[in-house]
PDB file of N, CA, C, O and CB in Angstrom:
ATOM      1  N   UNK A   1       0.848  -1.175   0.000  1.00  0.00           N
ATOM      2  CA  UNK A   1       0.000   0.000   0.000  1.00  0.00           C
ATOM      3  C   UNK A   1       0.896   1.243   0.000  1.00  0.00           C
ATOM      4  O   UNK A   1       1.739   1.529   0.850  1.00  0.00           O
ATOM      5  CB  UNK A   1      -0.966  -0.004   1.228  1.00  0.00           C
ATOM      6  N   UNK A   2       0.595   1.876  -1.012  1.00  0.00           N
ATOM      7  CA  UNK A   2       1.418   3.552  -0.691  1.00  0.00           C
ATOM      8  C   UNK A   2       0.056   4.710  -0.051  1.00  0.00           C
ATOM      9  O   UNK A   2      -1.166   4.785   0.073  1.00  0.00           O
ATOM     10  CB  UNK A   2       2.213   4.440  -2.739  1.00  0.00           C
ATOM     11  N   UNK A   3       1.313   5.449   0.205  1.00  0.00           N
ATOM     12  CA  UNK A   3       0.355   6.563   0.776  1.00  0.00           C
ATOM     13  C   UNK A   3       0.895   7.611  -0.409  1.00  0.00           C
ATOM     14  O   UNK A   3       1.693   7.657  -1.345  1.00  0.00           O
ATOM     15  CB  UNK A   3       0.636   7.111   2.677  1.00  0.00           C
ATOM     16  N   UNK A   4       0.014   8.327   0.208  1.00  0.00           N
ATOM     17  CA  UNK A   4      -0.005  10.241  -0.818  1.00  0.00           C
ATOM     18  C   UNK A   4       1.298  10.499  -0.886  1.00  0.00           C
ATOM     19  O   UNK A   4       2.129  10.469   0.022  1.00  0.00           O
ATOM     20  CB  UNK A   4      -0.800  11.969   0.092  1.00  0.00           C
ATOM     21  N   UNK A   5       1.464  10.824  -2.321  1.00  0.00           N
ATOM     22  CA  UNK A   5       3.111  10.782  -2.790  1.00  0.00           C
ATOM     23  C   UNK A   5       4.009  10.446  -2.643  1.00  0.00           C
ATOM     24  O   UNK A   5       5.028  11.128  -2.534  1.00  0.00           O
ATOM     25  CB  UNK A   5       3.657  11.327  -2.836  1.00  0.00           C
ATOM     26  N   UNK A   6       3.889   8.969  -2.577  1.00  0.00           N
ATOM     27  CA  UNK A   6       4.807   7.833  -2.724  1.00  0.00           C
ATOM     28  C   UNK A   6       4.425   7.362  -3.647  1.00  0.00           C
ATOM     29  O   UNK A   6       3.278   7.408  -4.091  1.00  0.00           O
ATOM     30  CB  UNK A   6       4.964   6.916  -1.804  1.00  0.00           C
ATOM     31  N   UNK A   7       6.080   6.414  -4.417  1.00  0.00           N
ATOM     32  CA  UNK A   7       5.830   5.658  -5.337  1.00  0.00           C
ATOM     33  C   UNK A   7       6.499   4.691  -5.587  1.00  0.00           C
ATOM     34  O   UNK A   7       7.680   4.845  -5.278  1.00  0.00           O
ATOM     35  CB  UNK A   7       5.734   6.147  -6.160  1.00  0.00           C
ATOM     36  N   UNK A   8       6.212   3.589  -6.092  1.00  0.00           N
ATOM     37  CA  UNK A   8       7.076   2.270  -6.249  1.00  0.00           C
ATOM     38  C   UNK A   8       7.009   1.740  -7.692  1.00  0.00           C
ATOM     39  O   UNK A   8       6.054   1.681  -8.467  1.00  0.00           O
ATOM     40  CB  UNK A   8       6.541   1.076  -5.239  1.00  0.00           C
ATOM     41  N   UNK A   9       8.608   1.280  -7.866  1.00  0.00           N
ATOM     42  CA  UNK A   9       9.230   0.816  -9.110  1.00  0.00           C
ATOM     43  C   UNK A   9       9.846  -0.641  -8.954  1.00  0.00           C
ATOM     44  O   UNK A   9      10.637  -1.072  -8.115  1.00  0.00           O
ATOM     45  CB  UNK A   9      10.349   1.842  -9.538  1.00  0.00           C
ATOM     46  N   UNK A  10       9.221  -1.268 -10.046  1.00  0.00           N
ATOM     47  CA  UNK A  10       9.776  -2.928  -9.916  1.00  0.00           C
ATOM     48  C   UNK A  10      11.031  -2.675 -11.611  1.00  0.00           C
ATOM     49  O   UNK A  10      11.135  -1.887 -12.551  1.00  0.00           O
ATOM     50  CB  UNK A  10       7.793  -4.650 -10.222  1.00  0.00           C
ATOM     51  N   UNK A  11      11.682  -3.860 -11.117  1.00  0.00           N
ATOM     52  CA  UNK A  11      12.083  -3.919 -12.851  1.00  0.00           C
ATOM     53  C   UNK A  11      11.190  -5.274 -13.545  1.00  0.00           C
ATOM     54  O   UNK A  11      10.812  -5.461 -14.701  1.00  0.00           O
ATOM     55  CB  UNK A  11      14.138  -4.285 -13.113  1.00  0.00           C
ATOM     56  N   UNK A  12      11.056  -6.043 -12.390  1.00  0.00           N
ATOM     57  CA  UNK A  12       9.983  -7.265 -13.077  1.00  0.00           C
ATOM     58  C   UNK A  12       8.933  -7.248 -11.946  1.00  0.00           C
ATOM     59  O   UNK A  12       9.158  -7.920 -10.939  1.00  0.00           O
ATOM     60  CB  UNK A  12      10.740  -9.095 -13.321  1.00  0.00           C
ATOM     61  N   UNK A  13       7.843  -6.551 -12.044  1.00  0.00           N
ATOM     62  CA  UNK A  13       6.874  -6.719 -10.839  1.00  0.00           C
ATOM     63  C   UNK A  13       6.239  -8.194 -10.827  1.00  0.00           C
ATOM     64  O   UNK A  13       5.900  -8.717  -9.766  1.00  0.00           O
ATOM     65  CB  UNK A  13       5.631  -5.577 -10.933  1.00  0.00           C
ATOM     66  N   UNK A  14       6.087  -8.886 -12.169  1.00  0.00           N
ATOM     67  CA  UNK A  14       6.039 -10.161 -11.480  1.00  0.00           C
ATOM     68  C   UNK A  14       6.541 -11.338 -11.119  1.00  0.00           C
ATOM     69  O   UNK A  14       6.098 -12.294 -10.482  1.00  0.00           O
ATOM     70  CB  UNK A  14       5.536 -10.460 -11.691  1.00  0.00           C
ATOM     71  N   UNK A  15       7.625 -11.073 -11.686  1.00  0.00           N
ATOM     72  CA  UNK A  15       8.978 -11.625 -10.480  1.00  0.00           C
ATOM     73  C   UNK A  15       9.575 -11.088  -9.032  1.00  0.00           C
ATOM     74  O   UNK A  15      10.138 -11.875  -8.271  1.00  0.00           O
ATOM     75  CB  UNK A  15      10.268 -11.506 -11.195  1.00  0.00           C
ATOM     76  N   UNK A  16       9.449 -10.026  -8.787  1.00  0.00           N
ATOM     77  CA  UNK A  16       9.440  -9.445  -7.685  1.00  0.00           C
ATOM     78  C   UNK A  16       8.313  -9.476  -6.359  1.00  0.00           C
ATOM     79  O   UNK A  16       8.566  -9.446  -5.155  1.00  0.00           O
ATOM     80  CB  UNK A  16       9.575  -8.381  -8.159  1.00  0.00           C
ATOM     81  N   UNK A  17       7.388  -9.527  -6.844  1.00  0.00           N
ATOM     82  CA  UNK A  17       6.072  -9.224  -6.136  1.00  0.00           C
ATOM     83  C   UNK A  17       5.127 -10.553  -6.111  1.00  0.00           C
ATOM     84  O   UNK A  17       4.495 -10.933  -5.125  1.00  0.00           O
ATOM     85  CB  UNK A  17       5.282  -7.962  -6.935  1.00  0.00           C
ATOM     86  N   UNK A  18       5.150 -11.110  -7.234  1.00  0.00           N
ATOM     87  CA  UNK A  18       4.716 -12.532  -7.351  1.00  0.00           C
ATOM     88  C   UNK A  18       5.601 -14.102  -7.095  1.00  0.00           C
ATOM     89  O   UNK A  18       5.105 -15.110  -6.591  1.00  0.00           O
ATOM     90  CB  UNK A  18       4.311 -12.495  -8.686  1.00  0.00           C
ATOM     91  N   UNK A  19       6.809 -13.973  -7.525  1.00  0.00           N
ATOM     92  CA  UNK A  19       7.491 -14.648  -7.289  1.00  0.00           C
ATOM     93  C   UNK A  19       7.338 -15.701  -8.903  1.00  0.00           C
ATOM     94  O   UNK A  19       7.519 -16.909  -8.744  1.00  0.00           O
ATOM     95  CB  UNK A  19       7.180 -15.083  -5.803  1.00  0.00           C
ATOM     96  N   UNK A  20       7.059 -15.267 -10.173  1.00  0.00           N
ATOM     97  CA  UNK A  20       6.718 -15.516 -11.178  1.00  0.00           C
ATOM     98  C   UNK A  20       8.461 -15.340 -11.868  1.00  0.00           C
ATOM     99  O   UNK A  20       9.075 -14.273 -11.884  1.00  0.00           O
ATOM    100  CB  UNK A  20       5.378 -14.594 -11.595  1.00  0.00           C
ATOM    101  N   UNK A  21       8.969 -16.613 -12.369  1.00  0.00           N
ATOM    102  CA  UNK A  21       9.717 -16.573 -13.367  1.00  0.00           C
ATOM    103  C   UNK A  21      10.201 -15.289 -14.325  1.00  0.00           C
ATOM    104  O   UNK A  21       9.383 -14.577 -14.907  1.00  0.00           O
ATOM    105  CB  UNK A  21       9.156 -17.381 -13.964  1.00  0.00           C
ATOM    106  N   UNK A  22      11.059 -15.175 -14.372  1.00  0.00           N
ATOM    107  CA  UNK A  22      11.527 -13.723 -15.222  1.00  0.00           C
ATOM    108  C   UNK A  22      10.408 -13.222 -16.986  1.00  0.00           C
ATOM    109  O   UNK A  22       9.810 -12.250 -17.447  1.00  0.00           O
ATOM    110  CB  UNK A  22      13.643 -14.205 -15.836  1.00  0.00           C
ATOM    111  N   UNK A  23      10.752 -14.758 -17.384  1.00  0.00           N
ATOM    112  CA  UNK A  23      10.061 -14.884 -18.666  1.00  0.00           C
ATOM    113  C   UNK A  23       8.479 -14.845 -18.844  1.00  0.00           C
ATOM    114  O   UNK A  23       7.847 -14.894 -19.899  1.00  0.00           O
ATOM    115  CB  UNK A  23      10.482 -16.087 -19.167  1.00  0.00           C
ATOM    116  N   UNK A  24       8.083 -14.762 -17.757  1.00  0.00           N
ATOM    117  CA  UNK A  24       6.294 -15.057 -17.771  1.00  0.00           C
ATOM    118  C   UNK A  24       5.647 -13.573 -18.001  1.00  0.00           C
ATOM    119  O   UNK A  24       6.107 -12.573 -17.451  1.00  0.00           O
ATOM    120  CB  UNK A  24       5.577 -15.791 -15.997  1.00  0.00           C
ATOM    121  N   UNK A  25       4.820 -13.559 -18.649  1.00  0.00           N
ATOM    122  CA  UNK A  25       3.939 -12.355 -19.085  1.00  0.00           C
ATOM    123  C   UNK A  25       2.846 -12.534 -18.666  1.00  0.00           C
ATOM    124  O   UNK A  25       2.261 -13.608 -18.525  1.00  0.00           O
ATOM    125  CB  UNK A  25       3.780 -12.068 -20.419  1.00  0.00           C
ATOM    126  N   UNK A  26       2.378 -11.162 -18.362  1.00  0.00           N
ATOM    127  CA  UNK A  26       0.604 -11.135 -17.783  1.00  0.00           C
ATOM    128  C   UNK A  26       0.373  -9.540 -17.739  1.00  0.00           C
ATOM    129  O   UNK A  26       0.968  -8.706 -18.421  1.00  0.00           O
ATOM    130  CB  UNK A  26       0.258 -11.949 -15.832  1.00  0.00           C
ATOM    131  N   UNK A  27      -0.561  -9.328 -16.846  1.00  0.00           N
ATOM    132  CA  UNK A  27      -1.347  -8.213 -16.738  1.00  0.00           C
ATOM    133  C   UNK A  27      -1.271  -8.138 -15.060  1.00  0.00           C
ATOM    134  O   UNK A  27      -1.183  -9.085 -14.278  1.00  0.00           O
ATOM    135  CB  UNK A  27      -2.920  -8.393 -17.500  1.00  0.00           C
ATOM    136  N   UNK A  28      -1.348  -6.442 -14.712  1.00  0.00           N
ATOM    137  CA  UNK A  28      -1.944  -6.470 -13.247  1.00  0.00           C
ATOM    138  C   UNK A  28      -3.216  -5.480 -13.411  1.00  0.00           C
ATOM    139  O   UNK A  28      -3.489  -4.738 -14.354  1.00  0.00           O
ATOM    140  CB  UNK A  28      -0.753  -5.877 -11.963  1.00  0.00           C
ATOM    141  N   UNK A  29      -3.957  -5.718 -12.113  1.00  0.00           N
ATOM    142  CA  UNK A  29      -5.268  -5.149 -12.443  1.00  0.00           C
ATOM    143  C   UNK A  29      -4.461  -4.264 -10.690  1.00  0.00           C
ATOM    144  O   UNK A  29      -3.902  -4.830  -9.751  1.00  0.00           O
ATOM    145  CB  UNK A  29      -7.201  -6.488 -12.635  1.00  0.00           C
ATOM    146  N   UNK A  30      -4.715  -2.954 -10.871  1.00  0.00           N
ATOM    147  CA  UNK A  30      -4.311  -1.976  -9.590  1.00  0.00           C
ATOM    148  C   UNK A  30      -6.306  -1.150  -9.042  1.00  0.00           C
ATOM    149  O   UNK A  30      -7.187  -0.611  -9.711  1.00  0.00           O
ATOM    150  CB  UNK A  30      -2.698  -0.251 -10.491  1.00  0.00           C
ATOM    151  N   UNK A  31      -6.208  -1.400  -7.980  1.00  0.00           N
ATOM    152  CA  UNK A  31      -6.943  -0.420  -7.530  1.00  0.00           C
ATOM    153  C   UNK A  31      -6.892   0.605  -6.722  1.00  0.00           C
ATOM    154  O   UNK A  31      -6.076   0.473  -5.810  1.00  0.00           O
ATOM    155  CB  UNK A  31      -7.579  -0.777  -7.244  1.00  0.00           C
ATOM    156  N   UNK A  32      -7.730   1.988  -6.750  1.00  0.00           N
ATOM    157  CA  UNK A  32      -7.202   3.232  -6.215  1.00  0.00           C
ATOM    158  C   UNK A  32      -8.358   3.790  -5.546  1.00  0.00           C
ATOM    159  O   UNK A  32      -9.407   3.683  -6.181  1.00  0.00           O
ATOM    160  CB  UNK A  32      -6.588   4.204  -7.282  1.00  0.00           C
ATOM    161  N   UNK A  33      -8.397   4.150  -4.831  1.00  0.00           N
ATOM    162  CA  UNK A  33      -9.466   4.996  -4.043  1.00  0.00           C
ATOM    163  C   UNK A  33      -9.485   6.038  -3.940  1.00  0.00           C
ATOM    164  O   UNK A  33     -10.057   6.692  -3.068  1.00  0.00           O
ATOM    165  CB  UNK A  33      -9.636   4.858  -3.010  1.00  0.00           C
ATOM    166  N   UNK A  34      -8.364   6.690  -5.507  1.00  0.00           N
ATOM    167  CA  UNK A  34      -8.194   8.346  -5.999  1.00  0.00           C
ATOM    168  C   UNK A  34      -7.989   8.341  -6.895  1.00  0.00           C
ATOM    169  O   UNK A  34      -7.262   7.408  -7.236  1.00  0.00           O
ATOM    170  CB  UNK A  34      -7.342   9.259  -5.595  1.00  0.00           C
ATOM    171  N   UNK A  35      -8.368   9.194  -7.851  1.00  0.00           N
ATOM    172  CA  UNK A  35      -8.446   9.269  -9.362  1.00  0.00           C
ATOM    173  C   UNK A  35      -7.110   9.906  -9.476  1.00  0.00           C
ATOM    174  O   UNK A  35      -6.628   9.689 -10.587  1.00  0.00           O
ATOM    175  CB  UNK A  35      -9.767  10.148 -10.071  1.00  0.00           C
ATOM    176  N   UNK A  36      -6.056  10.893  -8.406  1.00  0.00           N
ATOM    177  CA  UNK A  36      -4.768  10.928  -9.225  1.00  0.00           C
ATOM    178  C   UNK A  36      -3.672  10.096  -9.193  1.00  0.00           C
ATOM    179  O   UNK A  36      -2.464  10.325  -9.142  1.00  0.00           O
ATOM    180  CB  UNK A  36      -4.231  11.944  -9.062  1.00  0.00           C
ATOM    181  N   UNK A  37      -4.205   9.270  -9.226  1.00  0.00           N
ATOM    182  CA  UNK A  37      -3.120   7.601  -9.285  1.00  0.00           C
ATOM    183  C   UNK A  37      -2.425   7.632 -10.637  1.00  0.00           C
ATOM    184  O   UNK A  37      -3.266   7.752 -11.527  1.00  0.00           O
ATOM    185  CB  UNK A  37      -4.195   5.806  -9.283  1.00  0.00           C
ATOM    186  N   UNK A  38      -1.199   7.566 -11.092  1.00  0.00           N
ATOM    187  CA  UNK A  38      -1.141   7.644 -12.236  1.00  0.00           C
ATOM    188  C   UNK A  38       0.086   5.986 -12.398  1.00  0.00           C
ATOM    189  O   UNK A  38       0.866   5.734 -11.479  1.00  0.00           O
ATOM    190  CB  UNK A  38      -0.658   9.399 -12.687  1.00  0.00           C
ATOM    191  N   UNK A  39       0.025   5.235 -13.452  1.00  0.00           N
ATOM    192  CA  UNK A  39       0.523   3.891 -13.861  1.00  0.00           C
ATOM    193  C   UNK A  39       0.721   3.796 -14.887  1.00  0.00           C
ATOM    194  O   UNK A  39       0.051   4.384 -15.736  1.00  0.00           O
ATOM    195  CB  UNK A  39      -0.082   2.927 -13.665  1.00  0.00           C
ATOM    196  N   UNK A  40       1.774   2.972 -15.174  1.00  0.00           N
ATOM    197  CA  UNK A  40       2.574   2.799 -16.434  1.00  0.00           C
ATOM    198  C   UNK A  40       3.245   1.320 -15.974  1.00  0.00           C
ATOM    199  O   UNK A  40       3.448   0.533 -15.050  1.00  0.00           O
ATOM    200  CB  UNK A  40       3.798   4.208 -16.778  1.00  0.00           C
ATOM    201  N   UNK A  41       3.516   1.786 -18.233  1.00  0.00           N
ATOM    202  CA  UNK A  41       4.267   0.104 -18.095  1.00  0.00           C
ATOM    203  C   UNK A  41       5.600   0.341 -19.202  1.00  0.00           C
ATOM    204  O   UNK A  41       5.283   0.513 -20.380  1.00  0.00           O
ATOM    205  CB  UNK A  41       2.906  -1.570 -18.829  1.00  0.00           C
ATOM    206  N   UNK A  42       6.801   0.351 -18.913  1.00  0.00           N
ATOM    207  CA  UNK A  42       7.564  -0.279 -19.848  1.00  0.00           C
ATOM    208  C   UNK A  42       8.031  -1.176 -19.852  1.00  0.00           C
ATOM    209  O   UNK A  42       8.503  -1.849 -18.937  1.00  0.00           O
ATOM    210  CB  UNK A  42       8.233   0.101 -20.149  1.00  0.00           C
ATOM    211  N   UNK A  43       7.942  -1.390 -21.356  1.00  0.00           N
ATOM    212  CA  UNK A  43       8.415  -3.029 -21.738  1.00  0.00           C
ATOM    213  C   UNK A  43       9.830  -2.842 -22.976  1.00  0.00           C
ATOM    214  O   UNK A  43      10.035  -2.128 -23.957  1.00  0.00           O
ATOM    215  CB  UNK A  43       6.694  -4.087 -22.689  1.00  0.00           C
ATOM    216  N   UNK A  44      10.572  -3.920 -22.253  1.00  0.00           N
ATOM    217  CA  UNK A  44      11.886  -3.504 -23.423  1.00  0.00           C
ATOM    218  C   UNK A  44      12.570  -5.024 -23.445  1.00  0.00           C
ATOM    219  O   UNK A  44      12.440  -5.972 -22.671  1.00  0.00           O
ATOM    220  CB  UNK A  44      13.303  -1.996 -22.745  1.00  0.00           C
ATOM    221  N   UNK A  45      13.285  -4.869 -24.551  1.00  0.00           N
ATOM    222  CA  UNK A  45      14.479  -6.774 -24.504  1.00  0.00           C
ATOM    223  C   UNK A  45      15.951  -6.122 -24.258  1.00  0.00           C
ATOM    224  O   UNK A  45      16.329  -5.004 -24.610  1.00  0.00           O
ATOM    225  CB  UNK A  45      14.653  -8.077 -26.697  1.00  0.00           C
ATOM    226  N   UNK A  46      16.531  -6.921 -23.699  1.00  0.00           N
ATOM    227  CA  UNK A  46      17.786  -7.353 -23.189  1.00  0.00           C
ATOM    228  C   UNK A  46      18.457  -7.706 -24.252  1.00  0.00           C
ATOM    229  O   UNK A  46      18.382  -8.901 -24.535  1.00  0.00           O
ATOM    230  CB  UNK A  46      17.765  -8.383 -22.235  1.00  0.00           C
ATOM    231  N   UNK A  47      19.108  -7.019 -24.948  1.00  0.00           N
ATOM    232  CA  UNK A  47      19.796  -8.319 -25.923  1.00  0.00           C
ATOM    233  C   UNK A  47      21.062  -8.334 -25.666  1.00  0.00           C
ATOM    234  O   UNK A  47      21.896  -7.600 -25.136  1.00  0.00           O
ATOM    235  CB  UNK A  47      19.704  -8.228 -27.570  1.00  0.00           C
ATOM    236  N   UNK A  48      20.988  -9.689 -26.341  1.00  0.00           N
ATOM    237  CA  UNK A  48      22.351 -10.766 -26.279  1.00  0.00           C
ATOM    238  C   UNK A  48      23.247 -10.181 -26.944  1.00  0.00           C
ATOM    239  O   UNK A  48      22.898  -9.315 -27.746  1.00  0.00           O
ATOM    240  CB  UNK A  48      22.244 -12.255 -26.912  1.00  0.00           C
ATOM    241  N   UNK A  49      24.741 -10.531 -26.766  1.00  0.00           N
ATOM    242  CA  UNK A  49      25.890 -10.000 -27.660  1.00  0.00           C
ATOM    243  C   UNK A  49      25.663 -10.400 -29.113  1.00  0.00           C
ATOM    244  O   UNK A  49      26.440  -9.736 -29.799  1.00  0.00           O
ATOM    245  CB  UNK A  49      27.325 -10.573 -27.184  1.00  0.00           C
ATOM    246  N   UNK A  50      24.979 -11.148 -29.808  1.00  0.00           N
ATOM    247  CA  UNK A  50      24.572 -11.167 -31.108  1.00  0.00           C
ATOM    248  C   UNK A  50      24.017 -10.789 -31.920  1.00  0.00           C
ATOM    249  O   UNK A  50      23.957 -11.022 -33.127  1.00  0.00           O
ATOM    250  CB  UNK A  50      24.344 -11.609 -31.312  1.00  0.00           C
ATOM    251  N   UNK A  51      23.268  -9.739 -30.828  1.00  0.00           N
ATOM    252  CA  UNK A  51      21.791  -8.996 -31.481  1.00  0.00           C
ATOM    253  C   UNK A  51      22.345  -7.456 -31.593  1.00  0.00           C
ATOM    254  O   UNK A  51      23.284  -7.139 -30.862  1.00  0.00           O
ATOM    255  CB  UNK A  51      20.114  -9.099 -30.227  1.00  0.00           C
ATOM    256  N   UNK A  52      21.858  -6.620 -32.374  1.00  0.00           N
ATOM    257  CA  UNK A  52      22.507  -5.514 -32.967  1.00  0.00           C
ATOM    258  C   UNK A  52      20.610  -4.775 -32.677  1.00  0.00           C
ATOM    259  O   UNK A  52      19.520  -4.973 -33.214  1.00  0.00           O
ATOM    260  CB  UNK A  52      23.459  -5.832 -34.962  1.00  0.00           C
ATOM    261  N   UNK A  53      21.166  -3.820 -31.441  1.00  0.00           N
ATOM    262  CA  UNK A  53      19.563  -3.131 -31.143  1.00  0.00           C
ATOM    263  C   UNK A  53      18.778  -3.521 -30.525  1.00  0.00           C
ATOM    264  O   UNK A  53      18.696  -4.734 -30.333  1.00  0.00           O
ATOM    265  CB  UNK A  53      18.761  -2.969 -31.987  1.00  0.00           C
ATOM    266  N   UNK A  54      17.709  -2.449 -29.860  1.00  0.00           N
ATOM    267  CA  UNK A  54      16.911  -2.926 -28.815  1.00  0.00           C
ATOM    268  C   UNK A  54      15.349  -2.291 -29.562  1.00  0.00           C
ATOM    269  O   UNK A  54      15.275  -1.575 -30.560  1.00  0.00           O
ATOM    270  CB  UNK A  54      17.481  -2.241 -27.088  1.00  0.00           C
ATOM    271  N   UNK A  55      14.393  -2.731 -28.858  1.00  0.00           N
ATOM    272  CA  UNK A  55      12.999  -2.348 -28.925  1.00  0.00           C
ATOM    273  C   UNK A  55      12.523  -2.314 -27.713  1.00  0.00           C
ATOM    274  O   UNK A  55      13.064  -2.900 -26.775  1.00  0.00           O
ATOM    275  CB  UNK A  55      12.194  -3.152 -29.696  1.00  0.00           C
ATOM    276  N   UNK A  56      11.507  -1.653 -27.621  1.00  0.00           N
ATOM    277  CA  UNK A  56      10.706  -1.485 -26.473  1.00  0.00           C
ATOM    278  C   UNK A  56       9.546  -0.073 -26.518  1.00  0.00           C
ATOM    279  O   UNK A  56       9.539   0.931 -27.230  1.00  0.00           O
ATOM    280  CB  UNK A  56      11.827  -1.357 -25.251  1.00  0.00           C
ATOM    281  N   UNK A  57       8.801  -0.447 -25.629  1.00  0.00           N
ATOM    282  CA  UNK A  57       7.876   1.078 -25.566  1.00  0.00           C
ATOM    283  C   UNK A  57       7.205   0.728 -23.946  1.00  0.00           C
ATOM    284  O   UNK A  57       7.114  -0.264 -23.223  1.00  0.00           O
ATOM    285  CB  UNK A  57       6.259   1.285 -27.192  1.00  0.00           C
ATOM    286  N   UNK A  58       6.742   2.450 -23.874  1.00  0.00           N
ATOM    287  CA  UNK A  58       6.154   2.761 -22.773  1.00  0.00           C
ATOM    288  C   UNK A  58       4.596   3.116 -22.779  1.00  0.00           C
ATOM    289  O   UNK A  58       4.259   4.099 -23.438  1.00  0.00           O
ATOM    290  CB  UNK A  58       6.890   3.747 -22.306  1.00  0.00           C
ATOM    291  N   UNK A  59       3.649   2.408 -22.113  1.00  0.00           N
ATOM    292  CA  UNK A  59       2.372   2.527 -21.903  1.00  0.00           C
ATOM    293  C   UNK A  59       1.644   3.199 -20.428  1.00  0.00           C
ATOM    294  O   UNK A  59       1.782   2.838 -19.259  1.00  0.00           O
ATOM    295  CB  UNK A  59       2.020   1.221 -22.131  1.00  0.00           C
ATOM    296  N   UNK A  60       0.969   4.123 -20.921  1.00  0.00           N
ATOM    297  CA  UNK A  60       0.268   4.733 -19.619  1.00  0.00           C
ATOM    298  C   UNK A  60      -0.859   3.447 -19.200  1.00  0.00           C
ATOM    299  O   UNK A  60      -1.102   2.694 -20.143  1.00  0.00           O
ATOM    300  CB  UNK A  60      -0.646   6.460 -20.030  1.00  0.00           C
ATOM    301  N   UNK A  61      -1.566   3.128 -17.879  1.00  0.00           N
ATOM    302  CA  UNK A  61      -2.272   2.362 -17.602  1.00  0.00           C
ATOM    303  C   UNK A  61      -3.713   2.551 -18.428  1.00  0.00           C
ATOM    304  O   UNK A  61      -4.017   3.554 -19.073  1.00  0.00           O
ATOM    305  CB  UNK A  61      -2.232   2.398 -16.279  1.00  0.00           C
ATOM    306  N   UNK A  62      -4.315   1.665 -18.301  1.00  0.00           N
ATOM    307  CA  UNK A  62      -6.163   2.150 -19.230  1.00  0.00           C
ATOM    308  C   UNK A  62      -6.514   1.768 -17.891  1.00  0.00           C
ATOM    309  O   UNK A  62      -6.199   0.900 -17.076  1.00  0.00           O
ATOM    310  CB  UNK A  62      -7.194   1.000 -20.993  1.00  0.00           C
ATOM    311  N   UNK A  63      -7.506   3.027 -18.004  1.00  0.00           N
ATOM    312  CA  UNK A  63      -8.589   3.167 -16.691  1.00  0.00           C
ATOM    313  C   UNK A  63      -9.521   2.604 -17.127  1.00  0.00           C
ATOM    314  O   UNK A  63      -9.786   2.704 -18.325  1.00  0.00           O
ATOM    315  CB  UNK A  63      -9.094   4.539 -16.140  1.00  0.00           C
ATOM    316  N   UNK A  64     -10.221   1.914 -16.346  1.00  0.00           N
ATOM    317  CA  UNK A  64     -11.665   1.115 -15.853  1.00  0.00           C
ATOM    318  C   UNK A  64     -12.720   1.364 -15.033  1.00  0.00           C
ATOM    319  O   UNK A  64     -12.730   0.919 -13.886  1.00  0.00           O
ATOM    320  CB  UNK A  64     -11.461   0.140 -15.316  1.00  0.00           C
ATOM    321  N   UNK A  65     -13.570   1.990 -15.454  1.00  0.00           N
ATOM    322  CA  UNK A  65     -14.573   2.617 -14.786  1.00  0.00           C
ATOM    323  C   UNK A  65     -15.711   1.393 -14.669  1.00  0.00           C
ATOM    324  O   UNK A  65     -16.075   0.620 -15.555  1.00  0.00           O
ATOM    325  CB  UNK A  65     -15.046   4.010 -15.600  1.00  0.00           C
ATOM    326  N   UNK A  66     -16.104   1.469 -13.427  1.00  0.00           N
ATOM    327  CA  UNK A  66     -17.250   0.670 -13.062  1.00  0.00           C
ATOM    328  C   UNK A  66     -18.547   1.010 -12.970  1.00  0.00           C
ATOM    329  O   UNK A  66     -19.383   0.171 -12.638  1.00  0.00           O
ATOM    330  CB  UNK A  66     -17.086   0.246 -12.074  1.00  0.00           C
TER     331      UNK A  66
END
């Protein structure tokens, strides 16, 4: 749980937080009990000494209104 202006950074939140294998992909679902919550995601590869270049991008969270 954070409080008012705090913030927390994983490099693999679900290896860190879940205890999920480095390689496993998914989704988290966050809930807030304040609309200025703000979440993101970047995603990027590691490459190997063989590989010439990286990819990756950064996503703001999609809100879900109930």
């Amino acid at each position: 749980m954070l409080g008012p202006g705090q913030s927390m950074q994983y490099e693999n939140v679900l290896n860190a937080v879940f205890g999920l294998e480095p390689d496993v992909a998914g989704s988290i679902a966050m809930v807030a009990d304040s609309a200025g919550v703000i979440a993101m995601s970047r995603t990027y590869n590691v490459p190997g000494a063989k590989i010439a270049g990286t990819f990756g991008q950064g996503l703001p969270a999609s809100r879900r209104i109930s």
